[in-house]
N, CA, C and O of each residue as an XYZ file, in Angstrom:
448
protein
N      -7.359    -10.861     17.606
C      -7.282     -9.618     18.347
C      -8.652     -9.240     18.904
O      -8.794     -9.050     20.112
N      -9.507     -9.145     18.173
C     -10.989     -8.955     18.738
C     -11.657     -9.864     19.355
O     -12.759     -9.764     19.893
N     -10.754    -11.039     19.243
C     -11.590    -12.145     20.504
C     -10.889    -12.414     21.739
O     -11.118    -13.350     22.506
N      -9.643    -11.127     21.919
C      -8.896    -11.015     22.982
C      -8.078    -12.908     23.068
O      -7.924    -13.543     24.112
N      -7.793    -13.272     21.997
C      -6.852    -14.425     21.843
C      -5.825    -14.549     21.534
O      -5.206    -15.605     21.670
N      -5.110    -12.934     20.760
C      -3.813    -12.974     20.951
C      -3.618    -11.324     21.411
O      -4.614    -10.607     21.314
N      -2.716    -10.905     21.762
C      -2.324     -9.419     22.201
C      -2.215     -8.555     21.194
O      -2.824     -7.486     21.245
N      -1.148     -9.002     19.759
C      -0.505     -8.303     19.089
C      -0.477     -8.664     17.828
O      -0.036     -9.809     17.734
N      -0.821     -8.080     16.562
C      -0.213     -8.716     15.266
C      -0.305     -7.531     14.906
O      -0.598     -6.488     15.490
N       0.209     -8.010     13.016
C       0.745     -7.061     12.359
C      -0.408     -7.366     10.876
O      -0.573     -8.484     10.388
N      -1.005     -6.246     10.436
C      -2.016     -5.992      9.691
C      -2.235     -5.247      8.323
O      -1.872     -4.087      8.515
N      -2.594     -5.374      7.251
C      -2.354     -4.176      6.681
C      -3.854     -3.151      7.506
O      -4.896     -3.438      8.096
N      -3.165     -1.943      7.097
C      -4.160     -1.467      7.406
C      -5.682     -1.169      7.366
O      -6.395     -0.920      8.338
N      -6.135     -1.258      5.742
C      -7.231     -1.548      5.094
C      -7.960     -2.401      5.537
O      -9.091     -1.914      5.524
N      -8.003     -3.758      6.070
C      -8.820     -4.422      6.985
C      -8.829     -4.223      8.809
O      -9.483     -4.936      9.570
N      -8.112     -3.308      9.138
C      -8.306     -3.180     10.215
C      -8.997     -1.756     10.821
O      -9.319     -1.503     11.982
N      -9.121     -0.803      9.432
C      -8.908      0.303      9.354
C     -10.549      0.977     10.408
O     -10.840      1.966     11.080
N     -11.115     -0.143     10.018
C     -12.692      0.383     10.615
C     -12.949     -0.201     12.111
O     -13.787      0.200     12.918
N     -11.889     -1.386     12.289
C     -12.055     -1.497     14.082
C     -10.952     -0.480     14.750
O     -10.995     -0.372     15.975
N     -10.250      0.056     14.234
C      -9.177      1.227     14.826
C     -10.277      2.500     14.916
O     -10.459      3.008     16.022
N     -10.799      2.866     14.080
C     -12.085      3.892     14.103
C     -12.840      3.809     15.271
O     -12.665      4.529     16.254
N     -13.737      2.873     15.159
C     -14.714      2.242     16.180
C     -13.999      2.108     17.653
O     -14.672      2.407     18.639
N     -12.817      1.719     17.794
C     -11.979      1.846     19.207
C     -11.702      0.386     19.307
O     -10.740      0.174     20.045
N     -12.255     -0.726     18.782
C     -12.427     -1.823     19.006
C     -10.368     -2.403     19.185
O     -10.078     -3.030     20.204
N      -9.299     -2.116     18.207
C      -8.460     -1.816     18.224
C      -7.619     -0.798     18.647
O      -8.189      0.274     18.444
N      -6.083     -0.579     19.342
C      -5.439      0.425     19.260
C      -4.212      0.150     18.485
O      -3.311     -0.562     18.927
N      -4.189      0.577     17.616
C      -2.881      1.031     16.923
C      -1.397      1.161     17.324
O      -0.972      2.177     17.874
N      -0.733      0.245     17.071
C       0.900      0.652     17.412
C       1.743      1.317     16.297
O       1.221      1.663     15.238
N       3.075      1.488     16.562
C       3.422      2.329     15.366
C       3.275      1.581     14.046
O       3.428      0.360     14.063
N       3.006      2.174     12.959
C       3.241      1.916     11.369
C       4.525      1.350     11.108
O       5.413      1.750     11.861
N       4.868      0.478     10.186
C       6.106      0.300      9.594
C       6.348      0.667      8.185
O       7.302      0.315      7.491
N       5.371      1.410      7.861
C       5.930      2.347      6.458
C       6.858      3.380      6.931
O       7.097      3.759      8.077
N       7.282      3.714      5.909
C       8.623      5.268      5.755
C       8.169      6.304      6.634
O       8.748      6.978      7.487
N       6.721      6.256      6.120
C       6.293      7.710      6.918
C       4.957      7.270      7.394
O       4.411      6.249      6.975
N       4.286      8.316      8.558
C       3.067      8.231      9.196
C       1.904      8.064      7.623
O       2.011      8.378      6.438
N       0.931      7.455      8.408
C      -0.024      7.811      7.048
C      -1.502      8.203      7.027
O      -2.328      7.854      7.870
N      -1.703      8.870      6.100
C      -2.525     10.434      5.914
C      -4.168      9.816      6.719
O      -4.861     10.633      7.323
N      -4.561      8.483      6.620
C      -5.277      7.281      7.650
C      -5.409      8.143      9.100
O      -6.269      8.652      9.820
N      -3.605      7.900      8.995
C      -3.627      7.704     10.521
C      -2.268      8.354     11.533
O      -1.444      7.908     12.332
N      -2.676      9.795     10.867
C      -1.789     10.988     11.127
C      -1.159     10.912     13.322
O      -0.346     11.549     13.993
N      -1.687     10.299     13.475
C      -1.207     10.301     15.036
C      -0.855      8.948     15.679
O      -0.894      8.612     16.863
N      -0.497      8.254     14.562
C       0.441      7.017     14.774
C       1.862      6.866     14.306
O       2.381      6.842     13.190
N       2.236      6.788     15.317
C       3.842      7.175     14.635
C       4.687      5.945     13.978
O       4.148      4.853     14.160
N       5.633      5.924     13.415
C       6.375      4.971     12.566
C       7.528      4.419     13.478
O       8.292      5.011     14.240
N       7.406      3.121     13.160
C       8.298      2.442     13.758
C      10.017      3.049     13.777
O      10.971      2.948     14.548
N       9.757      3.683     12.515
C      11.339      4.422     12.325
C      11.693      5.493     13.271
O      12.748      5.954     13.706
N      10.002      5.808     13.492
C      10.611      6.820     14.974
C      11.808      6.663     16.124
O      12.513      7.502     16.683
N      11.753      5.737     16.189
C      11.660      4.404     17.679
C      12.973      3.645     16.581
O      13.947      3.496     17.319
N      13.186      3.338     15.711
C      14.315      2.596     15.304
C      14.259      2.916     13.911
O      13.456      2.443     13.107
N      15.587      4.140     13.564
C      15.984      4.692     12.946
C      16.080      3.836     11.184
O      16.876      2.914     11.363
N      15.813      3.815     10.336
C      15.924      3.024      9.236
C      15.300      2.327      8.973
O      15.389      1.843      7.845
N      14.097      1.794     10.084
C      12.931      0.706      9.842
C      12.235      0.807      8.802
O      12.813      1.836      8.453
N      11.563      0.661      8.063
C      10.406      0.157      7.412
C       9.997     -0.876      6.295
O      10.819     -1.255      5.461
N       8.932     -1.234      6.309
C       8.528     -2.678      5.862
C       6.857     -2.184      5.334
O       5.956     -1.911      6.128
N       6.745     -2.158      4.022
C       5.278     -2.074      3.636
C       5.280     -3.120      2.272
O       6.258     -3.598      1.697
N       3.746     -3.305      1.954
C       3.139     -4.236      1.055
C       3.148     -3.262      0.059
O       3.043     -2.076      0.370
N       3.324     -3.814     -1.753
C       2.710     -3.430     -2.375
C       2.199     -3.840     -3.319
O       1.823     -4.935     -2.903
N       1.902     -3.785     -4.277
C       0.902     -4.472     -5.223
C       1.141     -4.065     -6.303
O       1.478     -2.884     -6.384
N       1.055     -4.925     -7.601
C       1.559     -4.706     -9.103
C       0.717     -5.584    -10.262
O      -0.253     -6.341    -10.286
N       1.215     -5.292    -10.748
C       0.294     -5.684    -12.386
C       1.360     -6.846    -13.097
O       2.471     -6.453    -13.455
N       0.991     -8.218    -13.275
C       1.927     -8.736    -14.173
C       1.462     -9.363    -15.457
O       0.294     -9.697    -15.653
N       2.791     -9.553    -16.626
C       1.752    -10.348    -17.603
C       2.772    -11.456    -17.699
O       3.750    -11.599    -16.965
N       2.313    -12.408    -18.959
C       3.259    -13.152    -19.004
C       4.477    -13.203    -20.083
O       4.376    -12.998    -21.292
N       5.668    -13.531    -19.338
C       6.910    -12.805    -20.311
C       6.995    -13.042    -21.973
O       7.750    -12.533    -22.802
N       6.043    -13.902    -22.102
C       6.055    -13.666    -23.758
C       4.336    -12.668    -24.111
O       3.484    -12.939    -24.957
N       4.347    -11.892    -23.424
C       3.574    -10.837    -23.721
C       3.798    -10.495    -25.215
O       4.661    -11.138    -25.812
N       3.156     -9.620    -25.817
C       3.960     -8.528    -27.007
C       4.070     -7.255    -25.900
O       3.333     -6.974    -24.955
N       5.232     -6.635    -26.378
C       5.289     -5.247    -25.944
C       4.347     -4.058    -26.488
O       4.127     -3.049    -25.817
N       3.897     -4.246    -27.575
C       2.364     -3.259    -27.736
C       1.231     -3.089    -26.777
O       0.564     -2.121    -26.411
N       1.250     -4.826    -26.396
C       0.105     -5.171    -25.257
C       0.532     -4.496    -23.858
O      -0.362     -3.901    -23.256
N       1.736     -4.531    -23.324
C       2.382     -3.933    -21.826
C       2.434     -2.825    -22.220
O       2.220     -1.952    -21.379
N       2.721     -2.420    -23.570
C       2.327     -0.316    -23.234
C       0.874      0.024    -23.127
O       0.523      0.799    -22.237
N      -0.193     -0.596    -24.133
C      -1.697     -0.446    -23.661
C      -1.734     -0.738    -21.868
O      -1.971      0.005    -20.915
N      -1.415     -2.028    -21.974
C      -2.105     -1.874    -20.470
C      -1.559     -0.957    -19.407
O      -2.248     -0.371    -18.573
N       0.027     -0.880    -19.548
C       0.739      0.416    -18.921
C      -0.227      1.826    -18.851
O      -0.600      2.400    -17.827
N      -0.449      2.116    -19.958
C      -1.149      3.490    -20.323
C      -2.435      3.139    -19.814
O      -2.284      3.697    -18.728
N      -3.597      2.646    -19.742
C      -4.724      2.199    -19.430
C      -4.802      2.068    -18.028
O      -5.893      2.383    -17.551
N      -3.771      1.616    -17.098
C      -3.790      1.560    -16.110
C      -3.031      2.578    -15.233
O      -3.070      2.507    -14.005
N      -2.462      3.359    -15.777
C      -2.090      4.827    -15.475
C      -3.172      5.755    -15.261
O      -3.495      6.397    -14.261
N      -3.595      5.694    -16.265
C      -4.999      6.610    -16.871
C      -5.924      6.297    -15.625
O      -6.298      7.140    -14.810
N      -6.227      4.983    -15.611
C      -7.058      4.821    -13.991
C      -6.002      5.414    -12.772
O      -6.326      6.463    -12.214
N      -5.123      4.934    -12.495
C      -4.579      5.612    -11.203
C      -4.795      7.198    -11.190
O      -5.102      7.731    -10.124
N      -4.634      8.005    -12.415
C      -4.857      9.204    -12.370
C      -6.433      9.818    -11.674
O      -6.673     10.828    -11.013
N      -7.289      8.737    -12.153
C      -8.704      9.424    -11.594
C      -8.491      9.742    -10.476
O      -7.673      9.238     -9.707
N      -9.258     10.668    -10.275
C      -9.477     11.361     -8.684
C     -10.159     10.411     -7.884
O      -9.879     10.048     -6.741
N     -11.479      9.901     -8.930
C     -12.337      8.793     -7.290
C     -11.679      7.456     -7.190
O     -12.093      6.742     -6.276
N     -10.794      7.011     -7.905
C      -9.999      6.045     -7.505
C      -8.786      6.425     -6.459
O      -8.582      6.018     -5.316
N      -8.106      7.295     -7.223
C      -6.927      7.822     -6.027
C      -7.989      8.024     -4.471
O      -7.800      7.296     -3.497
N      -8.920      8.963     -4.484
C      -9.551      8.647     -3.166
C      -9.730      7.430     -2.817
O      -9.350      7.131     -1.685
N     -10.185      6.660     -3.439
C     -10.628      5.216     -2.452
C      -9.015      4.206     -2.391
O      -8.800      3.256     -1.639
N      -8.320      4.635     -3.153
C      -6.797      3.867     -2.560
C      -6.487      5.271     -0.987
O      -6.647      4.725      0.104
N      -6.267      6.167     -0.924
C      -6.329      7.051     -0.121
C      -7.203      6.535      1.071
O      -6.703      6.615      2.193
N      -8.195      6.124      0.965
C      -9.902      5.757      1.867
C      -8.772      4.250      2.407
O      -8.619      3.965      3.595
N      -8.110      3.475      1.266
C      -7.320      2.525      1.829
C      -5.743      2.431      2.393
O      -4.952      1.495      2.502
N      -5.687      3.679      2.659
C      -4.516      4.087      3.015
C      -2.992      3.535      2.446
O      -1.967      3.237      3.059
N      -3.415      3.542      0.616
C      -2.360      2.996     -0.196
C      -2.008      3.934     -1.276
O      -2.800      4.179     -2.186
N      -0.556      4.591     -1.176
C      -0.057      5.240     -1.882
C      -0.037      4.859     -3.187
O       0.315      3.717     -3.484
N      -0.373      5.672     -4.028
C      -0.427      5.546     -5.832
C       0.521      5.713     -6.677
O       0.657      6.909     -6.933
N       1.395      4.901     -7.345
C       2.547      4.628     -7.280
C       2.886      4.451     -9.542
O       3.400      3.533    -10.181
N       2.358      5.645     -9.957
C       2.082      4.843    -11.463
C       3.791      4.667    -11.998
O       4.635      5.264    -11.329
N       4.147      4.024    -12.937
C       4.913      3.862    -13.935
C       4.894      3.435    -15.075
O       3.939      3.352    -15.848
N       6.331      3.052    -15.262
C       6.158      2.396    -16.465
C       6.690      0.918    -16.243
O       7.198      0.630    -15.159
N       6.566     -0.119    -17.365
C       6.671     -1.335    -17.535
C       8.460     -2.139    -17.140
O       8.968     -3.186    -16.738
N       8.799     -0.811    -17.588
C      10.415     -1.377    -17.479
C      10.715     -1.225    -15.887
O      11.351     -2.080    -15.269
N      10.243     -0.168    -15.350
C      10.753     -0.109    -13.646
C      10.076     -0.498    -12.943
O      10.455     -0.512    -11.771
N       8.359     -1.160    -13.357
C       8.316     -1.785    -12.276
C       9.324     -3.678    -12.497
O       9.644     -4.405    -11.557
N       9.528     -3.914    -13.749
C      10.719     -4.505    -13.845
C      11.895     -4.666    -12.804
O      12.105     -5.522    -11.944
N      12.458     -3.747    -13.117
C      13.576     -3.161    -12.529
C      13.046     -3.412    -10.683
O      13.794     -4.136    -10.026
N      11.877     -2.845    -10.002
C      12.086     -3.148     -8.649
C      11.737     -4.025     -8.751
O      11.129     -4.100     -7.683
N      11.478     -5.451     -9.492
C      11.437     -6.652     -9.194
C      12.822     -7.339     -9.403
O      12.896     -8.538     -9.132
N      13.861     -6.722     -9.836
C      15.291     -7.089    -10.093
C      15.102     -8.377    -11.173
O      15.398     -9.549    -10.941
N      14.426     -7.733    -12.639
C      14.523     -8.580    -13.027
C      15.113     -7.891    -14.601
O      15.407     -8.641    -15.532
């Protein structure tokens, strides 16, 4: 895109986030659910086609013969960080929603 070699791709936002700033990029709509707090005057693909969206996310795994003492520490431990404020800002700074739970549901949205 910045060497004017292709027209169009699709990005997360976090690496593109500082040539959209700079102007070097323009922005087409988002394909998350909703606009995002980044990039309040880009609209969502769902605008434009009702039911769309498509985002990345990111998770914690161990391996299935874990102990379950060990997946509630790290559950709780890694909650405890999402809660900080200067972390939630810099996922925020990366325009990635903070998403804590527990062990069994992020399970569960892996359909497992």
């Amino acid at each position: 895109m910045l060497g004017g070699q292709v027209q169009v791709m699709f990005d997360n936002v976090p690496t593109s986030k500082e040539h959209i700033r700079s102007g070097a990029l323009r922005p087409l709509p988002v394909t998350t659910a909703t606009r995002l707090e980044l990039l309040p005057d880009v609209p969502t693909v769902a605008e434009f086609v009702p039911g769309y969206e498509s985002s990345a996310w990111y998770g914690v795994g161990v391996p299935k013969t874990t102990p379950p003492e060990i997946i509630e520490l790290l559950n709780r431990v890694i909650n405890a960080g999402l809660a900080d404020p200067n972390l939630k800002t810099r996922f925020t700074d990366l325009s990635a929603v903070v998403l804590p739970g527990i062990a069994c549901g992020f399970r569960k949205a892996l359909g497992r």
